[in-house]
C-alpha positions in Angstrom: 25.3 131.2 36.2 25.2 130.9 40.1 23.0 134.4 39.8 22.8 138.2 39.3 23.4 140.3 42.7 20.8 141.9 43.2 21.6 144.9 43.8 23.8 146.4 41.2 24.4 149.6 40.1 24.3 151.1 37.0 25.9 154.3 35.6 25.2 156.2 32.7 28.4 157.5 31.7 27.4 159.0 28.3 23.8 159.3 27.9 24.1 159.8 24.2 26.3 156.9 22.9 25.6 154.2 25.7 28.7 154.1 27.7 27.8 152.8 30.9 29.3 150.9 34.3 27.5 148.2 35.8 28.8 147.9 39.7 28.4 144.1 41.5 27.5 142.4 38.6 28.1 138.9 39.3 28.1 137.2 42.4 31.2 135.5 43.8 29.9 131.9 42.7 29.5 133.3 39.0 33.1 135.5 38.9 34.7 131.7 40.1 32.5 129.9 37.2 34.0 132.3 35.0 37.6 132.3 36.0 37.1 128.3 35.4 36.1 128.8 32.0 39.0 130.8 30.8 41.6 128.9 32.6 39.8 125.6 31.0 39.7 127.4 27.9 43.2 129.1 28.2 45.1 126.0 27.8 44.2 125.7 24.3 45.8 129.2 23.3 49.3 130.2 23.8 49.8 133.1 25.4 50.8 136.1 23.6 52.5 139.8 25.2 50.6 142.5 23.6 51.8 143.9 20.6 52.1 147.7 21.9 55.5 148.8 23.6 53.4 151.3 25.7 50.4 148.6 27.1 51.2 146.0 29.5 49.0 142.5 29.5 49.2 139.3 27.9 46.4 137.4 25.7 45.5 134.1 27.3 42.2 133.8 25.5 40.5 134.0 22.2 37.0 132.3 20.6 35.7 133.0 17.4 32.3 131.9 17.3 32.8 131.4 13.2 34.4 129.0 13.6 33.9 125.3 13.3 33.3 123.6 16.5 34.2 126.9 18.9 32.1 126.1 22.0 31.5 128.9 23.9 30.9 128.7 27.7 27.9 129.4 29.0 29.2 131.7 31.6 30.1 133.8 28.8 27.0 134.6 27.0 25.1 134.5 30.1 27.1 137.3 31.7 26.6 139.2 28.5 23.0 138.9 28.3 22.5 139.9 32.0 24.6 142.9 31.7 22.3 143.7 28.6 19.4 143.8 30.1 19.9 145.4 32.8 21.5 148.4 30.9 18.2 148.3 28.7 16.5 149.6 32.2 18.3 152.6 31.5 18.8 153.3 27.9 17.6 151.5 24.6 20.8 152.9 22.8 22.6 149.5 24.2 21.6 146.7 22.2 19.6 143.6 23.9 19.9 141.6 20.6 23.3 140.5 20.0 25.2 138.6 17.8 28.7 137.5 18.8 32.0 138.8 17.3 34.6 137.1 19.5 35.5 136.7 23.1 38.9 137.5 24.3 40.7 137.3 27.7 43.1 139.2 29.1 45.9 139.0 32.1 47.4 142.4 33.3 49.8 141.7 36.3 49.9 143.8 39.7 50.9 146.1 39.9 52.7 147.5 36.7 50.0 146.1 34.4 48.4 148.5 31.9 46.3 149.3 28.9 47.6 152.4 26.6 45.1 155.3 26.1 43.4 154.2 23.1 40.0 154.5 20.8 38.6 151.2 19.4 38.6 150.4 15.5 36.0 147.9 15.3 31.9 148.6 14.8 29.5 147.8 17.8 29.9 147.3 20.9 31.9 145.5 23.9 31.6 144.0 27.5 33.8 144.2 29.6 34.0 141.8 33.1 36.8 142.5 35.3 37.9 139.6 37.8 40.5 139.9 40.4 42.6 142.4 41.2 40.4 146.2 40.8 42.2 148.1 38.4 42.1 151.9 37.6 40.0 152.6 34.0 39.5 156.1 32.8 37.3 156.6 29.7 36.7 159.7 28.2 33.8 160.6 25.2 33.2 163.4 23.4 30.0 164.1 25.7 31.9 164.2 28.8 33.1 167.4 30.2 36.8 165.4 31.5 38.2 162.0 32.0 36.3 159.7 34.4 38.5 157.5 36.4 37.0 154.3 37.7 38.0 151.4 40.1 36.6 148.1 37.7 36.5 145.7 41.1 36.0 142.1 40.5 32.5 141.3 39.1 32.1 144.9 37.4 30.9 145.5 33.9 31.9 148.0 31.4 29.9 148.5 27.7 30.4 150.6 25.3 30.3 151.0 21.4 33.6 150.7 19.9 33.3 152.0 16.2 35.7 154.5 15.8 33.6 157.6 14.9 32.0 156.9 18.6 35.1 158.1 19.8 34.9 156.3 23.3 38.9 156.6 24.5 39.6 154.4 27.6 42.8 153.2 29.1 43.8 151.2 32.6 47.0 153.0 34.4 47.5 150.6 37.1 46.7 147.6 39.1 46.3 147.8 42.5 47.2 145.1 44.5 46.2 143.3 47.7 41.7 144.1 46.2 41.4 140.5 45.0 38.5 139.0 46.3 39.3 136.2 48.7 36.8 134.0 46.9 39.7 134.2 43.7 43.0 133.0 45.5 44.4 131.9 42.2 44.0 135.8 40.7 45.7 137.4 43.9 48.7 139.1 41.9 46.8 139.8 38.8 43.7 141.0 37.1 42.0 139.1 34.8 39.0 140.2 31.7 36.8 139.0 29.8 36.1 140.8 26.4 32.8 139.9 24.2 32.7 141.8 21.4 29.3 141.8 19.5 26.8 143.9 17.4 23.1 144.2 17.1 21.9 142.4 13.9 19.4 145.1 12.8 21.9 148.2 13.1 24.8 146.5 11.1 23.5 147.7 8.3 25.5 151.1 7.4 24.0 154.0 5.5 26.0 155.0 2.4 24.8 157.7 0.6 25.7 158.8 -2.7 27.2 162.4 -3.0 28.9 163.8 -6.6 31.8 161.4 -6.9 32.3 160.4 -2.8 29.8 158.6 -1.0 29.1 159.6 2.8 28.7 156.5 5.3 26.9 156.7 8.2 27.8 154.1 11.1 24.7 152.6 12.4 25.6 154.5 16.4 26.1 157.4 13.7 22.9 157.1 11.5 20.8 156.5 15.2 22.2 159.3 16.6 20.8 161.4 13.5 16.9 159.5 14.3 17.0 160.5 17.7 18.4 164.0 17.8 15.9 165.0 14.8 13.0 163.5 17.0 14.1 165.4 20.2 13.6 168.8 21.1 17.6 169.5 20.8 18.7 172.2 18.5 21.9 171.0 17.9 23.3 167.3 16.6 27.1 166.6 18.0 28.4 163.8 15.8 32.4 163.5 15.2 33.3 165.9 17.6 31.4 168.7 15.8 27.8 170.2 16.7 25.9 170.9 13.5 22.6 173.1 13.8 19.2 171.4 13.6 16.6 173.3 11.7 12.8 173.8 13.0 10.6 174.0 9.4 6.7 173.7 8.8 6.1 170.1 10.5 9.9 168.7 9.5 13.2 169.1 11.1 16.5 168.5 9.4 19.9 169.0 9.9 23.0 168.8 7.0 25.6 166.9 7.6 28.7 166.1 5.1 26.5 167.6 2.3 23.6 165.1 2.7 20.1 165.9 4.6 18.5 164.2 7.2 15.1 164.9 7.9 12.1 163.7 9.5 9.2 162.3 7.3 6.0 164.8 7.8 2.8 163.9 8.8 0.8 164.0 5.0 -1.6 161.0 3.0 1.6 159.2 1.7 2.2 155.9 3.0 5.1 156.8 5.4 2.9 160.1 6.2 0.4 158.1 7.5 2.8 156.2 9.3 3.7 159.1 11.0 0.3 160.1 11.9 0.1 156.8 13.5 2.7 157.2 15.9 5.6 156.1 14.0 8.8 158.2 14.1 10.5 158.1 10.7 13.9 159.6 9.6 15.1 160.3 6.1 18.8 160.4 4.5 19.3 161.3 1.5 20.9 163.2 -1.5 19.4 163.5 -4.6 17.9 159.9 -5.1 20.0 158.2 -2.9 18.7 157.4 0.5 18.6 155.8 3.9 15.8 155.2 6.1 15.2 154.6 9.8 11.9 154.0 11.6 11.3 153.7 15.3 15.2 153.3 15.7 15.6 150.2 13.4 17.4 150.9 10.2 15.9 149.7 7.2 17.7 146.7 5.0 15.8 148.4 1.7 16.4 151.3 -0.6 19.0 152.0 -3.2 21.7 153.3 -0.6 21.5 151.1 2.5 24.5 148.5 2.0 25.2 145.6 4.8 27.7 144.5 6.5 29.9 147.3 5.8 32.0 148.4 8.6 32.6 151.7 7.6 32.6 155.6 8.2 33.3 158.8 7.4 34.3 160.1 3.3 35.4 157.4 0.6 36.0 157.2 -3.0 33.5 156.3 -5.0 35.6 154.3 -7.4 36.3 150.7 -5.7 35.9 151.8 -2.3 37.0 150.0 0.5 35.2 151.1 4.2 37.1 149.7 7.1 36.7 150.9 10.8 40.0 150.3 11.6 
């Protein structure tokens, strides 16, 4: 890419699940490199009108890096890993290891183009480049006391997770026209996006714990949420829209969620004691013998209750159960 500007801006929209707005991303050179790619790319898709009645946009473009010679532009992943580390100056909750889902483009017309209000199905995270015309974005989370209306100009960045226990609703009411950027002639009607949807390869590994004849899953935005309120100095834990009380005991704090404990791993000669009394922060799941474990934020891929790639949440069968986020 042509470069980063150097003065972005970066807002923290929800401290707690990593929602955040990156002003004056990319430069006018970069936003044009970009347009290039998905009009270059574009021509190998047909377009396609959104499937809901209420939503207004069409498709142009769609890569799936699974599969067999999909070359993705290097405008793409660039833009992605510059947004990424510059949100990790502000929060670690936004992954800066990333593996790529798919990237998707998007037209929305001026000025009746639109984007229902909606939640996303689908675990991780996405980012977001608007290019053209500004359009109005609102997106509300659990932690925020209203609706936050934005104005996503040309070269602005949105990330956010989108499992659907994260509860991140967002929605665009309008384009407004006559904001494209004069260096964009060819997107002076319209606003165009570009959608990279990815997750971190270390937290896609879900917690499931076993609990009489359910099992509880815990996302991995879910089961890092747990970590770090149980290493804070917070009372409470708000996870799907509830706030459950954490309690203070001799040297452990633990809260109960679902019917299964978390809690943190106390400072004793065990070998995960003596982790802890080396500066290591260490969270327990469990019920009974089934358990989850999470060190220094990173979930761990062991134990007789961590399960991957499962893209789950919330309360399942136990018999031939099927987790889907969507």
């Amino acid at each position: 890419m042509e470069g980063i500007n150097q003065h972005p801006n970066i807002e923290l929209l929800d401290e707690q699940l990593g929602v955040l707005l990156i002003s004056n991303l990319a430069e006018p050179g970069d936003q044009q490199l970009l347009v290039n790619d998905i009009i270059a790319t574009a021509t190998e898709v047909e377009p396609a009108k959104c499937r809901s009645p209420k939503s207004h946009f069409f498709k142009i473009m769609q890569l799936n890096p699974k599969k067999k010679n999909t070359k993705i532009p290097d405008s793409f992943t660039q833009a992605l890993e510059k947004s990424l580390q510059l949100a990790n100056q502000i929060t670690d909750i936004v992954p800066l290891e990333y593996t790529l889902k798919y990237i998707n483009s998007f037209s929305y017309p001026t000025p009746e183009g639109h984007l229902t209000a909606h939640c996303d199905r689908q675990a991780g995270w996405v980012c977001i480049v608007s290019l053209g015309c500004t359009c109005i974005f609102w997106v509300k989370t659990g932690g925020m006391a209203r609706k936050r209306e934005i104005e996503f100009s040309s070269g602005d960045v949105m990330i956010f997770p989108t499992c659907q226990s994260t509860n991140v609703r967002h929605g665009i009411t309008r384009i407004v026209p006559d904001t494209c950027p004069s260096y964009l002639p060819e997107l002076s009607e319209q606003r165009l996006m570009v959608q990279m949807r990815f997750f971190k390869p270390s937290t896609t590994t879900n917690i499931v714990v076993q609990k009489q004849q359910s099992i509880v899953v815990f996302t991995p935005v879910e089961a890092l949420l747990i970590h770090r309120g149980l290493h804070s100095s917070d009372s409470t834990l708000k996870l799907r829209n509830r706030e459950y009380p954490i309690v203070d005991g001799a040297n452990v704090r633990s809260v109960e969620l679902f019917g299964v404990t978390s809690l943190t791993q106390v400072e004793d000669d065990s070998f995960w004691g003596k982790k802890v009394a080396r500066g290591d922060t260490i969270t327990w799941i469990k019920s009974g013998e089934h358990w989850g474990r999470i060190i220094n934020g990173v979930i761990e891929n062991k134990g007789n209750s961590i399960r991957g790639n499962i893209d789950g949440y919330g309360l399942a069968p136990k018999k031939k159960a099927k987790f889907s986020d969507r």
